[in-house]
C-alpha positions in Angstrom: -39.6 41.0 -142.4 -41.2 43.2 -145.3 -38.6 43.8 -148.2 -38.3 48.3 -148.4 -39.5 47.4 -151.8 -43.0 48.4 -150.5 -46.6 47.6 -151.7 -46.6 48.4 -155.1 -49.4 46.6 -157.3 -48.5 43.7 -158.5 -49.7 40.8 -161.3 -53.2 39.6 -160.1 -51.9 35.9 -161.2 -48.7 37.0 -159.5 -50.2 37.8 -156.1 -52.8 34.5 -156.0 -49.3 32.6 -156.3 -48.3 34.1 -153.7 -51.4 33.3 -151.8 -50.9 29.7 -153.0 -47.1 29.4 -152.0 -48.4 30.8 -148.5 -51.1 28.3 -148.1 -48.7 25.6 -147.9 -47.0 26.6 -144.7 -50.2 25.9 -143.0 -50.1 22.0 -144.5 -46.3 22.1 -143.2 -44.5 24.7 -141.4 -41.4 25.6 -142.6 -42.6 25.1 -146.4 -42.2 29.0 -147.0 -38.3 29.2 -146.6 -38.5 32.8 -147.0 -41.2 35.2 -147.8 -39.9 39.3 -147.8 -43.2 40.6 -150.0 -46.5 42.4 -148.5 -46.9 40.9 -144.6 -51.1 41.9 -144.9 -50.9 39.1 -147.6 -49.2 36.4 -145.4 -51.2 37.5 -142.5 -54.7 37.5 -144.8 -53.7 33.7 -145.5 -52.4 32.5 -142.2 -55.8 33.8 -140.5 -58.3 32.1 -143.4 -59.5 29.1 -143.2 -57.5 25.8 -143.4 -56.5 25.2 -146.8 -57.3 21.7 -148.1 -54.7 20.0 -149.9 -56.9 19.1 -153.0 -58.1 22.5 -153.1 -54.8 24.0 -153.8 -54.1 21.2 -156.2 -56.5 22.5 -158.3 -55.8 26.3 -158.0 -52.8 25.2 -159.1 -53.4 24.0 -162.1 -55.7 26.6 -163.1 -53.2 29.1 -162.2 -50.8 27.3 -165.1 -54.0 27.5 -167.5 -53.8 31.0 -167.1 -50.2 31.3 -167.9 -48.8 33.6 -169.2 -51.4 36.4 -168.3 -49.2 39.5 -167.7 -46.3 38.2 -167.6 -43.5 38.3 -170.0 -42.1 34.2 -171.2 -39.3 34.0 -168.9 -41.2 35.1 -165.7 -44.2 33.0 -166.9 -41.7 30.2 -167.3 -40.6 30.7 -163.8 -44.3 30.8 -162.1 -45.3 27.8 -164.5 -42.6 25.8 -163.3 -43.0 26.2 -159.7 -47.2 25.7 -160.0 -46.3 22.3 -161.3 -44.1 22.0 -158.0 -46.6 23.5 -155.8 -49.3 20.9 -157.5 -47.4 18.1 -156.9 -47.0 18.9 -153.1 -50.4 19.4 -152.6 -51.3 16.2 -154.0 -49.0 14.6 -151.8 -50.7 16.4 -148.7 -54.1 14.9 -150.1 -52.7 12.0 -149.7 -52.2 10.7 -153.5 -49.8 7.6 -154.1 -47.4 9.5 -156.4 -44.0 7.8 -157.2 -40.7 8.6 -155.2 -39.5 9.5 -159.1 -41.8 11.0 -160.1 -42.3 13.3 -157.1 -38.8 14.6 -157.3 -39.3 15.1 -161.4 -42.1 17.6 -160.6 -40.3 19.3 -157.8 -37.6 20.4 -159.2 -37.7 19.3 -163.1 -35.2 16.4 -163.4 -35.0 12.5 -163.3 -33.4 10.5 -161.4 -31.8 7.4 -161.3 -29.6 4.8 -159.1 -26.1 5.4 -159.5 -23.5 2.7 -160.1 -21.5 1.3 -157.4 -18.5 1.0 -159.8 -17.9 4.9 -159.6 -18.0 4.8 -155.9 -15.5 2.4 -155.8 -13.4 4.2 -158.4 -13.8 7.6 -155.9 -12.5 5.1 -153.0 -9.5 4.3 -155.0 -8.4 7.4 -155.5 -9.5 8.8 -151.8 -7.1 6.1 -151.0 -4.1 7.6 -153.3 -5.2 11.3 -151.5 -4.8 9.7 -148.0 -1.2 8.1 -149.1 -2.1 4.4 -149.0 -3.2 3.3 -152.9 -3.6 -0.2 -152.1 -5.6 -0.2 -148.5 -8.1 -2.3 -148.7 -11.7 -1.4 -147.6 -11.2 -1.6 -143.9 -8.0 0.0 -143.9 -9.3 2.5 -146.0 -12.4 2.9 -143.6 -9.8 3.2 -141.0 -7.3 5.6 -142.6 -10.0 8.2 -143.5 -11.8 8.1 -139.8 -8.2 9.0 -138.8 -8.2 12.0 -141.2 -11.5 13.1 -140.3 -10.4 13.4 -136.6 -7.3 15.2 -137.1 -9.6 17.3 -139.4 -12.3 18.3 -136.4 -12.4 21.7 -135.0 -11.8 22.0 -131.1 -15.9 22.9 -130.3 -14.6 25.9 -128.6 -12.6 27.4 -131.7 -15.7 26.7 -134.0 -17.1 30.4 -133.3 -14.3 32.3 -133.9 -13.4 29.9 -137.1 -16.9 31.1 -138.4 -16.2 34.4 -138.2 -13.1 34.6 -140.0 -14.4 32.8 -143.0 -17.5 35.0 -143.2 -15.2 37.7 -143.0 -12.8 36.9 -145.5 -15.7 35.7 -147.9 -17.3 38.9 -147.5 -14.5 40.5 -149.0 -14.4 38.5 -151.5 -18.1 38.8 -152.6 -18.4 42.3 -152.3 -15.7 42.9 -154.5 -16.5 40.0 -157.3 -20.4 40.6 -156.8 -21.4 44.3 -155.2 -24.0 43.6 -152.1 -25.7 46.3 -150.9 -24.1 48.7 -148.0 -26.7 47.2 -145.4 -26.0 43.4 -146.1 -25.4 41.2 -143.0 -25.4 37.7 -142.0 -25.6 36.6 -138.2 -24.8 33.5 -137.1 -26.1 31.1 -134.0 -25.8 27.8 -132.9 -28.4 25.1 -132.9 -29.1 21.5 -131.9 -31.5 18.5 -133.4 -31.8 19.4 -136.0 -31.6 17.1 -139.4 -29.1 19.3 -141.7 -25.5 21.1 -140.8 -26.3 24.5 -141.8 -29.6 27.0 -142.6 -29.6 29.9 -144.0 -33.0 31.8 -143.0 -33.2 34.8 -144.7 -35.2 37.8 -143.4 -35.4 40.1 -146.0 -33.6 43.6 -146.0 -30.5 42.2 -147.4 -30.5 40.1 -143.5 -29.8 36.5 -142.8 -29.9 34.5 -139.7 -27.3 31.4 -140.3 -27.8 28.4 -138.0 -25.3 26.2 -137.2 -25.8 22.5 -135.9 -24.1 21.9 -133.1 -24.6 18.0 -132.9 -22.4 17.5 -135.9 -18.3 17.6 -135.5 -17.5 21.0 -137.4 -13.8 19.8 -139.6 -11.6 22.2 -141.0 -11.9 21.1 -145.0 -15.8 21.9 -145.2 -16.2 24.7 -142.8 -15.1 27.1 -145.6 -17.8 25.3 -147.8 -20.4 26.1 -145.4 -19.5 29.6 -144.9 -18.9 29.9 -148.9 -22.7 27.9 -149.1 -24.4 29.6 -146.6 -23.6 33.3 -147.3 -21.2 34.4 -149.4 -21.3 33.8 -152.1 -24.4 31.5 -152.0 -27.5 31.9 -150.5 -27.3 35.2 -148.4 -25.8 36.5 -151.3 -28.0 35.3 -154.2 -31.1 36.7 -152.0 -29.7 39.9 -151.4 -29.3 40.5 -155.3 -31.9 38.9 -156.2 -33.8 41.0 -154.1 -32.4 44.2 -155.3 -32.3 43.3 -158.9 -35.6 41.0 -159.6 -38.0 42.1 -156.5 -37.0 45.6 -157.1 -37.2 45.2 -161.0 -41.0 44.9 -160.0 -40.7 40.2 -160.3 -42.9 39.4 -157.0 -43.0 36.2 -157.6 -39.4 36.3 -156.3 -40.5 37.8 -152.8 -41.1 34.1 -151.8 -39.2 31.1 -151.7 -40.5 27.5 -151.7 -39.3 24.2 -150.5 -39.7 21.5 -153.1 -39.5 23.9 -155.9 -37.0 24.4 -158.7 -36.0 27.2 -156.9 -34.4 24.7 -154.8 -32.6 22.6 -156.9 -31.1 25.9 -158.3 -30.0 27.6 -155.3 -28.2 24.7 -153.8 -26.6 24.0 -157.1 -25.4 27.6 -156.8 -24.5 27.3 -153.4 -22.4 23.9 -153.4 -20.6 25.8 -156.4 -20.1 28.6 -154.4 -16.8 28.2 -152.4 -14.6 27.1 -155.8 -16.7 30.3 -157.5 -15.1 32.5 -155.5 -11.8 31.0 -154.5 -11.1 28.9 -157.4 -9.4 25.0 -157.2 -6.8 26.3 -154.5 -9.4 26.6 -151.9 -7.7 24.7 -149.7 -4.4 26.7 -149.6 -6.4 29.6 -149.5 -7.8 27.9 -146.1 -4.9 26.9 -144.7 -3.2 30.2 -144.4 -6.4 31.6 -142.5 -6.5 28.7 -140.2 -2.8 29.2 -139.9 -3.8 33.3 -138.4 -5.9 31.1 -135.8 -3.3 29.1 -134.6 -4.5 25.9 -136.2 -2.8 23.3 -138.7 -4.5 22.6 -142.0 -3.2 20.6 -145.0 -4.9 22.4 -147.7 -3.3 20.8 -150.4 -4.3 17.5 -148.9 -7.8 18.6 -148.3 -8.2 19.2 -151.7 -7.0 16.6 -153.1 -9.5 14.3 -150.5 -12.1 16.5 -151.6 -12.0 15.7 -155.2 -11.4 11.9 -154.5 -14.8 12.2 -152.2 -16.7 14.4 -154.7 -17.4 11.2 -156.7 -19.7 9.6 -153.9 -22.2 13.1 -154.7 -24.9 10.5 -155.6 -24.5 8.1 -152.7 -27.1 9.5 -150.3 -29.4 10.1 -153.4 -29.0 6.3 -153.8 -30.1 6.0 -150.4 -33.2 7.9 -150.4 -34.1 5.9 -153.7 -33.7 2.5 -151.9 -35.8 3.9 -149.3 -38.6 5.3 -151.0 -38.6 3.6 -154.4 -36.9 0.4 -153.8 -38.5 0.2 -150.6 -35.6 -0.6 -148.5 -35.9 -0.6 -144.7 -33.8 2.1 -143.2 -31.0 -0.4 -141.5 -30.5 -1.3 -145.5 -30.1 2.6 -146.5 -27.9 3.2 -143.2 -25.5 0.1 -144.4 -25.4 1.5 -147.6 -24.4 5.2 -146.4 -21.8 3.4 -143.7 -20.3 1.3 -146.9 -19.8 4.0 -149.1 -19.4 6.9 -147.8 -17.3 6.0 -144.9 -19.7 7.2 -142.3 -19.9 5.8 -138.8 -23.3 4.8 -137.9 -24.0 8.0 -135.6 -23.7 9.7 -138.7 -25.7 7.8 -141.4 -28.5 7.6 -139.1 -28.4 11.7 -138.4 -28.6 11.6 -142.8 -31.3 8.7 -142.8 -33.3 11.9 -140.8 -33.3 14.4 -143.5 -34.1 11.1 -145.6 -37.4 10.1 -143.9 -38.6 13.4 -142.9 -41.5 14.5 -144.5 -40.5 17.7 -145.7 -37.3 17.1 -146.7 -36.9 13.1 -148.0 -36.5 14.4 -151.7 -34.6 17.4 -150.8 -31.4 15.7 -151.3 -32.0 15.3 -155.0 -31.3 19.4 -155.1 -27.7 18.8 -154.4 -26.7 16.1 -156.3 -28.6 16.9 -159.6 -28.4 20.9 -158.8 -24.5 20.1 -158.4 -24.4 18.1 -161.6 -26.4 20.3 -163.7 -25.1 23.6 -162.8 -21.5 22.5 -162.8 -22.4 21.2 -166.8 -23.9 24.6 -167.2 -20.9 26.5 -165.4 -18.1 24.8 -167.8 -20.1 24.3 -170.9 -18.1 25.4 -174.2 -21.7 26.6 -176.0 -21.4 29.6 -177.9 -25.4 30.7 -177.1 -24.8 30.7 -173.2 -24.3 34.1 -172.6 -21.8 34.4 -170.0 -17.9 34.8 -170.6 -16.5 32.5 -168.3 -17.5 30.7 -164.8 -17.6 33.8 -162.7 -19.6 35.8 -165.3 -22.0 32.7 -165.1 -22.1 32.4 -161.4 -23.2 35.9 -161.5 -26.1 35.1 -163.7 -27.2 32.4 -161.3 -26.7 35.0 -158.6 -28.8 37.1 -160.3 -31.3 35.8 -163.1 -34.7 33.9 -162.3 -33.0 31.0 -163.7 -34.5 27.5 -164.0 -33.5 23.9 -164.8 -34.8 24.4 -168.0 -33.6 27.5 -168.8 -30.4 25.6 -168.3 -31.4 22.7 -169.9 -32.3 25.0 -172.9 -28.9 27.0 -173.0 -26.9 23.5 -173.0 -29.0 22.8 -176.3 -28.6 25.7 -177.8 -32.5 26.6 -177.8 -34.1 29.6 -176.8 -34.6 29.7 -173.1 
């Protein structure tokens, strides 16, 4: 859907990275997550020839020779960043060996390493505190928190009407803490096989379509993180303003949005921030007296307290994806080590080995662990040069700023960005 932003001209160097960024959903559909500019643009690329991979690799690196043409340094720093991305991925497509390390350092501008097992087993000790049994041992504990997770499921047929409270009550929320435009909406639908839990597709015109996948048990304690992650306040609500502010401040280069970029890494940084953002730590109190308007029993106190405990396993299914594709680790290997520590039943480590091995998206998984870790630095940092008074004042930047790892990176330092 065309943002009302219309066809205004644009930066030439602006508009062939458009083309570029295009291009790549005819190598992989689904590559362009979301694309509101010009549709005579898309619809000039998706009827041209077939883009070769090695092609594009090298338009992309003379588009960063060109850099910064008309563009002022933190919009050239944006585009630069995500050419180095798009080059990486079309190397890839040609079919270049490029290291499982390396390919998530140029995607999304940070390194990556195996975590250590001790700090797993220092998150099961104290999800073992959370769930009242500090000395269980590992099957007991394996046996204590399947229990929880099951008294923790929502009834299939409440899981609609569970949905819509949350968004509604989120809504509020946002609209008060961070102003969305009158015509904002989100719709929600229901969908199977699919290798994630929740998509946000955003279709420009301050309008998402959130899909919901049914083949995975909805539970009470994350439902209000995947409201919180896929609309408000995260992604439906970081396009809408960045729509409004940057694509209506004239920044095409925001009109489209790119799997494997840092644009990634940054909005699901934002987005697993997004429910404590806008709650605070009490999250799960706040919960519990919504579910308690439906009818259904909730231990938010509880919840929160297993959250925390469980919140040190972030890196485990990272870990995973570097024993697959770095350490070269067969997949009944990676499943064993998601079922060991992280709890999982089989069903469920091999429904995460999916998003793991598939093509698209086996180094997507870096963007919530390392997005996680560097936003949440970012978000609580006592520097004097990050502008920003406070975590909400800071959320809103991310909400609103073309903001990359390095700018980050740069702000922690105390460097120009």
């Amino acid at each position: 859907m065309p943002s009302e932003h219309g066809h205004r001209p644009i930066s030439p160097l602006v508009t062939d990275y458009l083309r570029l960024g295009l291009a790549f959903d005819r190598l992989e559909e689904g590559f362009v997550d979301a694309y509101t500019g010009d549709p005579s643009l898309r619809a000039d690329v998706m009827s041209g020839p077939a883009p070769d991979p090695a092609q594009l690799a090298q338009v992309a690196r003379g588009l960063q020779g060109d850099l910064p043409a008309d563009l002022d340094p933190e919009r050239a720093a944006f585009v630069g960043a995500h050419l180095r991305a798009l080059e990486c991925s079309a190397r890839t497509f040609a079919g270049e060996d490029i290291s499982f390390v390396d390919e998530v350092r140029a995607y999304f501008d940070v390194d990556i390493t195996l975590g250590d097992v001790e700090t797993y087993r220092a998150a099961h000790a104290e999800l073992a505190v959370a769930l009242g049994e500090p000395d269980a041992a590992a099957d007991r504990l394996l046996s204590s928190y399947t229990a929880y997770r099951r008294a923790d499921e929502i009834p299939p047929e409440r899981v609609d009407e569970c949905v819509r409270a949350f968004s509604g009550a989120l809504r509020e929320k946002v609209r008060d803490a961070y102003p969305l435009p009158d015509a904002e909406i989100v719709e929600f639908e229901v969908v199977t096989d699919k290798p994630w839990s929740g998509f946000n597709y955003y279709l420009g015109d301050y309008r998402s379509r959130v899909a919901i996948n049914a083949d995975l048990t909805q539970y009470m304690s994350s439902l209000p993180h995947l409201i919180a992650h896929e609309a408000y306040p995260g992604h439906h609500t970081e396009h809408c303003r960045k729509e409004q502010r940057l694509v209506g401040g004239g920044q095409d280069e925001q009109t489209i949005f790119l799997v494997n970029t840092p644009q990634c890494l940054m909005a699901e940084g934002l987005a697993d921030h997004a429910l404590q953002a806008i709650v605070g730590p009490d999250w799960g109190l706040w919960a519990q007296e919504i579910y308690a308007d439906l009818g259904l029993r909730f231990d938010g106190d509880r919840a929160q307290r297993v959250g925390g405990a469980t919140g040190g396993l972030i890196g485990v299914r990272q870990d995973a994806a570097l024993l697959l594709h770095d350490r070269h680790a067969d997949a009944d290997e990676a499943t064993a080590f998601l079922q060991r520590w992280l709890l999982a039943p089989e069903a469920r480590a091999r429904q995460m080995l999916r998003f793991l091995t598939s093509p698209l998206w086996r180094a997507y998984i870096s963007t919530y662990v390392e997005g996680y870790r560097l936003l949440e630095q970012w978000l609580d940092a006592d520097v004097p040069t990050i502008a920003g008074d406070g975590r909400a004042a800071r959320f809103g930047r991310l909400l609103d700023e073309p903001l990359i790892p390095a700018s980050l990176r740069a702000e922690l330092a105390g460097a120009p960005a």
